[in-house]
C-alpha positions in Angstrom: -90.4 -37.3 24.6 -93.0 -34.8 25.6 -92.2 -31.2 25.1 -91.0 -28.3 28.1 -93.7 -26.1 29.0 -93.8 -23.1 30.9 -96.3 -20.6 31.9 -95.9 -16.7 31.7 -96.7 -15.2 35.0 -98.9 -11.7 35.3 -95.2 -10.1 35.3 -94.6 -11.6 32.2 -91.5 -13.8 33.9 -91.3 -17.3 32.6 -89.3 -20.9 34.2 -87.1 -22.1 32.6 -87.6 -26.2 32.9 -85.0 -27.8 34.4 -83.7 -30.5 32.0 -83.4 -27.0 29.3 -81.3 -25.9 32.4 -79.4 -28.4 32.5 -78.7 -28.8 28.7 -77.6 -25.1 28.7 -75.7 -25.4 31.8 -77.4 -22.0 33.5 -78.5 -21.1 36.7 -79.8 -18.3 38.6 -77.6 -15.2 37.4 -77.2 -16.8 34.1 -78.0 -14.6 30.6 -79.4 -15.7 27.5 -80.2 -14.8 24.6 -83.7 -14.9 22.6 -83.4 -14.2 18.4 -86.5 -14.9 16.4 -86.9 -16.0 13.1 -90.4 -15.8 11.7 -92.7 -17.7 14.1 -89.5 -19.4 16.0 -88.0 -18.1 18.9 -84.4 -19.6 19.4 -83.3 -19.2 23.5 -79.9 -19.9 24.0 -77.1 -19.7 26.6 -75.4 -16.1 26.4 -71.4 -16.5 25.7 -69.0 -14.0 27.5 -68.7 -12.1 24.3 -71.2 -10.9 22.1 -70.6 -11.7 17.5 -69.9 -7.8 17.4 -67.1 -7.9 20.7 -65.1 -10.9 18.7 -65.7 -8.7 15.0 -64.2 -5.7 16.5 -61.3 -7.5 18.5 -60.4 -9.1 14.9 -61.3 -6.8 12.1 -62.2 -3.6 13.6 -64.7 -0.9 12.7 -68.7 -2.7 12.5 -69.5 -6.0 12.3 -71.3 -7.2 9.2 -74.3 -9.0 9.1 -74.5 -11.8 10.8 -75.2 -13.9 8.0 -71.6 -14.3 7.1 -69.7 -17.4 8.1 -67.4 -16.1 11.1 -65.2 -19.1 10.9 -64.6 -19.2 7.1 -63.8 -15.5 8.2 -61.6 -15.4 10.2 -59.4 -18.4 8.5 -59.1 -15.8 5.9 -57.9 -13.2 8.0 -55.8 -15.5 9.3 -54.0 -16.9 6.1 -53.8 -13.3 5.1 -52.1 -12.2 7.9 -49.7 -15.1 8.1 -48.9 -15.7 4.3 -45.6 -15.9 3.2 -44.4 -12.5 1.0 
């Protein structure tokens, strides 16, 4: 399977191919999201709500870093909240 390309433009806008489109389900109007790590670049569909919207709706206060598993989190929370006393 040969790889996307695309080409920066002199106004340093780039296409986004449109079977990538098509994976991330994005059109015009859509955000995403670009996070690098090292020499990758990851480029991914934006969600409605940012890590650091769902951390304060939950926990309050600031977000830790985003290292830490937000589902294993959040189970917590959860078996805290609801345990038995």
């Amino acid at each position: 399977m040969a790889r996307a390309q695309s080409k920066l433009t002199a106004q340093s806008e780039i296409a986004v191919p449109a079977e990538i489109r098509r994976k991330l389900g994005i059109g015009p109007g859509s955000i995403v999201e670009w996070e690098q790590d090292g020499e990758l670049v990851f480029v991914r569909r934006a969600g409605r709500y940012s890590f650091e919207d769902v951390h304060r709706a939950l926990f309050g206060g600031q977000p830790p870093e985003k290292s830490v598993d937000v589902k294993a989190t959040i189970a917590k929370h959860i078996r805290a909240k609801h345990a038995r006393r």
